[in-house]
C-alpha positions as CSV (number, residue, x, y, z in Angstrom):
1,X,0.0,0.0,0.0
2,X,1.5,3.3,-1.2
3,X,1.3,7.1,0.4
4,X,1.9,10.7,-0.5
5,X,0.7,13.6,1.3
6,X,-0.9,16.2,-0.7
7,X,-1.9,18.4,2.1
8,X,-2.7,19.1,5.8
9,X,-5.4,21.5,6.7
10,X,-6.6,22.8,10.2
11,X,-10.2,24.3,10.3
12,X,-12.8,25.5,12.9
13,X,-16.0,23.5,13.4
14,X,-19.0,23.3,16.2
15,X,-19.6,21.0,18.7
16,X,-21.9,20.6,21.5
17,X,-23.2,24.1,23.1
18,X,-22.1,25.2,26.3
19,X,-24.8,25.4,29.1
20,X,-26.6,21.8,29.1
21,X,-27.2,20.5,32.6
22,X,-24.9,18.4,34.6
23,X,-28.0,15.8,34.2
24,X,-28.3,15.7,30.5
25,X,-24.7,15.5,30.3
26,X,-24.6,12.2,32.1
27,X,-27.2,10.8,30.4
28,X,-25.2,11.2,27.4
29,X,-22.1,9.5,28.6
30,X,-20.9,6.9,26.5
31,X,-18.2,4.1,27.1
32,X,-15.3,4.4,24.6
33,X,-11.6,2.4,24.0
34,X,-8.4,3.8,23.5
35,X,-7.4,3.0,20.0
36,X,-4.2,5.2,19.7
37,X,-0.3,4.8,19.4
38,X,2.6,7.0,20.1
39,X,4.5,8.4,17.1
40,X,7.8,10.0,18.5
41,X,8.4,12.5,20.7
42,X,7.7,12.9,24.4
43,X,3.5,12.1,25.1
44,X,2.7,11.9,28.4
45,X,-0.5,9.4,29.0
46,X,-2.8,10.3,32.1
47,X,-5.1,8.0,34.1
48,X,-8.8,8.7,34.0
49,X,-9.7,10.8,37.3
50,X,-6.6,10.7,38.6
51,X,-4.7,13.9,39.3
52,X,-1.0,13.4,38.4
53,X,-0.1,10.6,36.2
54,X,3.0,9.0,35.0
55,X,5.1,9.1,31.8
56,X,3.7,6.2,29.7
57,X,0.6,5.5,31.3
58,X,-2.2,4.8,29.7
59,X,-5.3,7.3,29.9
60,X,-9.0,7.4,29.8
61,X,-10.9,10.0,30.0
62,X,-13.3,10.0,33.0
63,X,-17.0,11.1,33.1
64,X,-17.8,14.5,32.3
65,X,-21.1,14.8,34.4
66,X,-19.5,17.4,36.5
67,X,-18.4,20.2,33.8
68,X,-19.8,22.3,31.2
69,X,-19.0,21.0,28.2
70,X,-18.1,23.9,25.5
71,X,-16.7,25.1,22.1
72,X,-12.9,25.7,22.6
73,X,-10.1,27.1,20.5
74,X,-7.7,25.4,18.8
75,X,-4.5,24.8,20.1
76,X,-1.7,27.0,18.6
77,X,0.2,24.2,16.4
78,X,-1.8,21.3,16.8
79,X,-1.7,19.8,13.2
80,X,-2.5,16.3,11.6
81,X,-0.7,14.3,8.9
82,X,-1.4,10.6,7.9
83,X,1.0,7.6,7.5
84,X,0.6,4.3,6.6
85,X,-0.6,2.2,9.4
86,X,-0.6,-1.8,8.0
87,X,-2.7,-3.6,5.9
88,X,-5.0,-6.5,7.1
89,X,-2.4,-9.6,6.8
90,X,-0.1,-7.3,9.6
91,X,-3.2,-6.2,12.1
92,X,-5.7,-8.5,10.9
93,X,-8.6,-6.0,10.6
94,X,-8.2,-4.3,7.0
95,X,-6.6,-1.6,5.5
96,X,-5.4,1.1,8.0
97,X,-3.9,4.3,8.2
98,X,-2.2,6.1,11.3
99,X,-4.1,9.9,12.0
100,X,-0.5,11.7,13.6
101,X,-1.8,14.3,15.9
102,X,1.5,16.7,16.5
103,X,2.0,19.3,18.8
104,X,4.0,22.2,17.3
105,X,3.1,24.7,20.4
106,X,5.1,26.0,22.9
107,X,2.7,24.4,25.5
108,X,1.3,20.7,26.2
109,X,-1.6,19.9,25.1
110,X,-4.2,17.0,26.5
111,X,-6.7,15.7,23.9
112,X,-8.7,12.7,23.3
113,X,-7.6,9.9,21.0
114,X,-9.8,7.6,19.5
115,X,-10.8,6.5,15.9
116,X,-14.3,7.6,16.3
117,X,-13.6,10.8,16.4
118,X,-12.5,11.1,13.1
119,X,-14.6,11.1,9.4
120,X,-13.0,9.6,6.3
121,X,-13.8,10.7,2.7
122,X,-12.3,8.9,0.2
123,X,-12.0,9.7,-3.8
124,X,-11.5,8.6,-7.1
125,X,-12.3,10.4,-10.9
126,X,-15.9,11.8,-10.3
127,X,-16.7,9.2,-7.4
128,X,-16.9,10.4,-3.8
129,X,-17.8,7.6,-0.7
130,X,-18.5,9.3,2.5
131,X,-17.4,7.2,5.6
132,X,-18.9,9.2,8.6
133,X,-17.8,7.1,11.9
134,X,-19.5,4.2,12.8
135,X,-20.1,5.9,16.1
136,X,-22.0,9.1,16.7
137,X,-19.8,11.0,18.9
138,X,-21.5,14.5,19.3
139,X,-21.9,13.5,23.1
140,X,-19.8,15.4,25.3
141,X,-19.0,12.3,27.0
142,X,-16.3,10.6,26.4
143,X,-15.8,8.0,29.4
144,X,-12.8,5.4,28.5
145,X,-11.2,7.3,25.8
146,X,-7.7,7.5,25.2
147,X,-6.3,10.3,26.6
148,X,-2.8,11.7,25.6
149,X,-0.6,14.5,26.6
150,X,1.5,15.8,24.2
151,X,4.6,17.8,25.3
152,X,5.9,20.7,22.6
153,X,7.5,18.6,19.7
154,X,5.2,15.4,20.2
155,X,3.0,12.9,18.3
156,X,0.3,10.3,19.2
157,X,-1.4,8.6,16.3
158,X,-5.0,7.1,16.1
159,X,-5.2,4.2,13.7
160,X,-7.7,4.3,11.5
161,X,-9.3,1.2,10.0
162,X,-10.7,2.1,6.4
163,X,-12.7,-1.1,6.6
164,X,-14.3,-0.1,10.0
165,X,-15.6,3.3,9.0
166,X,-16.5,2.4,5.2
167,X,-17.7,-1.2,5.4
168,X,-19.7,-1.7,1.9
169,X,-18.8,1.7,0.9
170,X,-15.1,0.8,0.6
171,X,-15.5,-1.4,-2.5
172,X,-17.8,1.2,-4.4
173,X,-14.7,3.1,-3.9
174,X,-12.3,0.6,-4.8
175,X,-14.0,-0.5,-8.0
176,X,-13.7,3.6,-9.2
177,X,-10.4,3.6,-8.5
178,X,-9.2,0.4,-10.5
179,X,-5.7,0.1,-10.4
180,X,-5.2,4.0,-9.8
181,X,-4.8,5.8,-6.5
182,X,-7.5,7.1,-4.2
183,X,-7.8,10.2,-2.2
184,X,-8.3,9.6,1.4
185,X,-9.5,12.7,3.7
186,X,-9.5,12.3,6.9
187,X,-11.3,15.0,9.4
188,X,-10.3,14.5,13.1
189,X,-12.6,16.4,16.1
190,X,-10.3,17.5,18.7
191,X,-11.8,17.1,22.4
192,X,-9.6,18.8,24.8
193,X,-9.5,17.1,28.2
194,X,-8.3,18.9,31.8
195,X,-4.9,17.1,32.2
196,X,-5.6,17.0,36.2
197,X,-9.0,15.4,36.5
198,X,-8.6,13.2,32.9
199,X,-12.4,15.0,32.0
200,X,-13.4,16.2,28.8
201,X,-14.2,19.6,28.9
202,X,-15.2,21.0,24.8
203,X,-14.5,20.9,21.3
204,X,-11.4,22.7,19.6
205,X,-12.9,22.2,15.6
206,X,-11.8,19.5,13.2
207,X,-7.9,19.0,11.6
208,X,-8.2,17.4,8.1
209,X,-5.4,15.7,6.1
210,X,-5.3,14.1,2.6
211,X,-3.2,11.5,1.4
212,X,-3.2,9.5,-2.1
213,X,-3.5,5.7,-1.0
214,X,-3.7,2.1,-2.9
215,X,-6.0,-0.3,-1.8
216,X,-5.3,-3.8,-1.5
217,X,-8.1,-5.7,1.1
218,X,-8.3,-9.4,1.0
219,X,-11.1,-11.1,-0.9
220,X,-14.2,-11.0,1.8
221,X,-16.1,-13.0,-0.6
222,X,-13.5,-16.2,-0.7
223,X,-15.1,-20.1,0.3
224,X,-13.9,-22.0,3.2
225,X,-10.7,-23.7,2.6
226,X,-12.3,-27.2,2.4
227,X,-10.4,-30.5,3.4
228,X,-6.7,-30.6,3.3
229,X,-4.7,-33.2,1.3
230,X,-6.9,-34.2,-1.7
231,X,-9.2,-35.9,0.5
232,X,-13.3,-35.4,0.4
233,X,-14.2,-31.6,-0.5
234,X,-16.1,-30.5,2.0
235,X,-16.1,-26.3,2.7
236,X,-17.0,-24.4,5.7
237,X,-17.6,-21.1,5.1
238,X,-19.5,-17.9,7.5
239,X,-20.5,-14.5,6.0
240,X,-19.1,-11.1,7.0
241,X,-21.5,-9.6,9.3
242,X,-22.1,-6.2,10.8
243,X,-22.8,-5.6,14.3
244,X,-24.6,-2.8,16.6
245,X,-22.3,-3.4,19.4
246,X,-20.4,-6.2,21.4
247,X,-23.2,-7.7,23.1
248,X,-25.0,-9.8,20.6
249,X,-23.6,-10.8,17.5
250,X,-24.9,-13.4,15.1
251,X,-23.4,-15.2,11.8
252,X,-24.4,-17.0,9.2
253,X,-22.1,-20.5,8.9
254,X,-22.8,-23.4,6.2
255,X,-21.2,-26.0,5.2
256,X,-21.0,-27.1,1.8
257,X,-21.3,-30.7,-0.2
258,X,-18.4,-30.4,-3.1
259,X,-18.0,-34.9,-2.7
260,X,-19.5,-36.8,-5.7
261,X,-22.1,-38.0,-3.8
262,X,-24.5,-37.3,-0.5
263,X,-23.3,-37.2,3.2
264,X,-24.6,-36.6,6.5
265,X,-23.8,-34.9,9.4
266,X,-24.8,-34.4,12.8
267,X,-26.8,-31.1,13.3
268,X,-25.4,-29.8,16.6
269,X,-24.4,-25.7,17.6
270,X,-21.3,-27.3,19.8
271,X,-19.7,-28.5,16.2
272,X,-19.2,-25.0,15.3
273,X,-15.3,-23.4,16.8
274,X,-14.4,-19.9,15.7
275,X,-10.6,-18.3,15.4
276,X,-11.3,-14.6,16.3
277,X,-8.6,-11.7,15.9
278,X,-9.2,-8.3,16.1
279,X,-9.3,-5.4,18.5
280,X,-9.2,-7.5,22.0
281,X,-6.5,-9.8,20.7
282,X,-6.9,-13.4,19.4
283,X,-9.5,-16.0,20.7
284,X,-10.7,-19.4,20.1
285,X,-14.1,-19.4,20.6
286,X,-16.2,-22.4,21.2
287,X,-18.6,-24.1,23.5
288,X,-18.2,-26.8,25.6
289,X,-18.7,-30.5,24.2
290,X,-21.7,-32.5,24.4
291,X,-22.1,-35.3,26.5
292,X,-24.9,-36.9,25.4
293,X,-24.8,-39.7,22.3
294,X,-26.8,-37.6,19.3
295,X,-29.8,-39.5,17.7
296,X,-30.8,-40.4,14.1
297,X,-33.2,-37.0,14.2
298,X,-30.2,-35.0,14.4
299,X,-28.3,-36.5,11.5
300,X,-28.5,-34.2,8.1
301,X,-28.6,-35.6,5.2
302,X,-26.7,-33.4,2.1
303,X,-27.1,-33.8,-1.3
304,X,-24.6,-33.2,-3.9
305,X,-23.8,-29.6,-3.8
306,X,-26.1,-29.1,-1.3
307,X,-26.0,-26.8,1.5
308,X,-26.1,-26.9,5.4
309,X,-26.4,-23.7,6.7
310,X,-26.9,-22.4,10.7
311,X,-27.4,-18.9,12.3
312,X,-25.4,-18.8,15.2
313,X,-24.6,-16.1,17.6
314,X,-20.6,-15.8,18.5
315,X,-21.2,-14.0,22.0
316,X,-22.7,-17.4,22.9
317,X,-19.3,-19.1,22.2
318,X,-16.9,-16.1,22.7
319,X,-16.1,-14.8,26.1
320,X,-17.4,-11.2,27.0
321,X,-13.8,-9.6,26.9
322,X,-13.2,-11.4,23.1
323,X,-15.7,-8.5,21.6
324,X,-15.6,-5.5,24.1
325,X,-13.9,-3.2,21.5
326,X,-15.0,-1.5,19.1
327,X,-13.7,-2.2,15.2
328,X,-13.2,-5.1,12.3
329,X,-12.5,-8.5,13.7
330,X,-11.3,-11.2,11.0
331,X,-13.7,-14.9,12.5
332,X,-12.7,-17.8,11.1
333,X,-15.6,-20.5,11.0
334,X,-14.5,-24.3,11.7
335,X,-16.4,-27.4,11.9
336,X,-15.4,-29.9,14.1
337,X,-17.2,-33.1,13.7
338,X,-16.6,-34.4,17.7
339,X,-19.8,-36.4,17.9
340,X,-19.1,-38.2,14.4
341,X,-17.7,-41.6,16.1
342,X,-20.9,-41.9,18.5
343,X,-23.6,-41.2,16.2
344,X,-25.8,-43.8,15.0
345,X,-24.2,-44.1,11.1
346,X,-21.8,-42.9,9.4
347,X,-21.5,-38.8,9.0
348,X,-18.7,-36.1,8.0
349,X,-16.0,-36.9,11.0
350,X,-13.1,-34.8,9.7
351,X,-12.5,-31.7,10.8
352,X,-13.2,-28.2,7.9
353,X,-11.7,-24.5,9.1
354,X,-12.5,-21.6,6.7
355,X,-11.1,-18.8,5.7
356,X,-11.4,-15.7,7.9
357,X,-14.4,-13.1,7.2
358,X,-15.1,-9.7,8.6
359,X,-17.2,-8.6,11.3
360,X,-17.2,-4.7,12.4
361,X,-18.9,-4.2,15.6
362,X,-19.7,-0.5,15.7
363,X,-19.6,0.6,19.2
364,X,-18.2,-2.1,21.0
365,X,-19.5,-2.8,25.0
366,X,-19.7,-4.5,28.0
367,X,-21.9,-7.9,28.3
């Protein structure tokens, strides 16, 4: 994936009005994750609530029921360039770019830093594709967001995960493109936070930079891998799914027929594993076995090139930390035929693992 800069841009822009009630406020407080990296220089990172923090700590901004929240001014030198940030094989959720926030002041400055605070644009010929974030952030609260300090001279960057924010939108735009570039904009809201207390406390305007990018995501629309080895071809496969948040998420998994002739299988949820990587980290997700020996009315019988297909819900076999985040998570489906050697004929008893699929989860949660 290529870069050039073509231009950095700081303007002013509105955010929530000053004078809403300490109630409201609270009301409106929403649970965010720190997405962000540092990118040279000297960034001091602040604990949520806390009133002196530590070089290299982590932050997270605290709730905001307790302030007015209020349009601010920019800070003198703040500015915003973008760098390449890894493509999907490297952090296994999509294309990415890294949003470099870089103070240039003479003073430090304490901001929020988190992808959903930014809005992507990208371009190609005549074709524009809008890619507001996934994640309405006009709130003024901003509980569990990164917080950074950044002394004069330093950088923290927010990746940015063009998959995450553009989601069907991104291949309109690739298919414009072809094999030429594509404009990316990207306009980050700056939140300033008090550096004692780890609170939000307004909105300094939007920084925008523009890059020329190449895009290069995997094939979302590839089968399961099927059996190893020449032996029977039998695929796996889930579809890429979309998700409101972290507390309920359901695919689509089937398994497909590609032998000369009909088999069976045993129709059972615990079959079903899934290799999740993304935001939280890696996870093997599945549920415990059964115990019990399964009976002829749970054997499926598929015809040639036929199709046995489930709708299953991963939080059921995931633990509740695996999709707290947040962001694009690559699931791998695979079915693993446990109960083959106790059912009451023979069935499919070798194991099938597909190739991994995408699944955004908008605004993340706790379950």
């Amino acid at each position: 994936m290529g870069f050039r800069r073509t231009s950095s841009a700081v303007g002013p822009d509105s955010g929530c009005r000053s004078g809403a009630s300490p109630a409201l406020l609270a009301g409106l407080v929403v649970g965010l994750a720190a997405a962000s990296a540092l990118a040279g220089g000297d960034v001091e990172r602040r604990g949520g609530g806390s009133r002196a923090g530590r070089t290299g700590e982590t932050g997270r901004a605290s709730d905001t029921s307790g302030r007015t929240w209020g349009d601010l001014e920019m800070p003198a030198g703040l500015s915003l360039r973008l760098e390449a940030g890894g493509d999907g094989e490297e952090t296994g959720a999509g294309v990415a770019v890294r949003a470099v926030l870089h103070n240039g002041g003479s003073e430090p400055v304490t901001l929020a830093l988190d992808p959903r605070l930014a809005d992507l644009e990208l371009r190609a010929g005549r074709t524009r594709v809008r890619c507001p974030s996934p994640q309405d952030m006009s709130p003024p609260g901003l509980h569990g967001a990164g917080v950074g300090t950044l002394a004069p001279g330093a950088g923290a960057g927010v990746r940015l995960d063009l998959l995450y924010h553009c989601w069907d939108r991104l291949d309109r735009a690739r298919r414009a493109a072809g094999d030429g570039p594509l404009e990316l904009t990207v306009a980050y809201r700056v939140v300033l936070v008090d550096p004692g207390l780890g609170e939000a406390v307004g909105r300094a305007g939007r920084l925008e930079a523009r890059t020329e990018m190449s895009l290069g995501l995997p094939d979302e629309e590839a089968p399961g891998e099927g059996v190893p080895d020449g032996e029977a071809p039998v695929e796996v496969e889930a579809r890429k799914a979309d998700a409101a948040d972290g507390e309920e998420v359901w695919l689509r998994v089937a398994v497909r027929n590609r032998t000369a002739g009909a088999l069976k299988l045993v129709d059972h949820p615990t079959q079903f594993r899934f290799e999740v990587t993304g935001p939280t980290g890696a996870w093997t997700c599945g549920m415990d076995p059964w115990r019990i020996t399964p009976l002829g009315d749970l054997l499926v019988r598929l015809r040639r090139g036929g199709k046995y297909e489930r709708r299953l819900e991963l939080t059921r076999y995931c633990p509740p930390e695996a999709l707290r985040e947040p962001g694009v998570y690559w699931v791998a489906p695979i079915y693993d035929p446990y109960l083959a050697d106790r059912a009451p004929e023979p069935v499919l008893d070798r194991e099938v693992r597909g190739v991994p699929v995408p699944l955004r989860v908008r605004t993340g949660g706790d379950r």
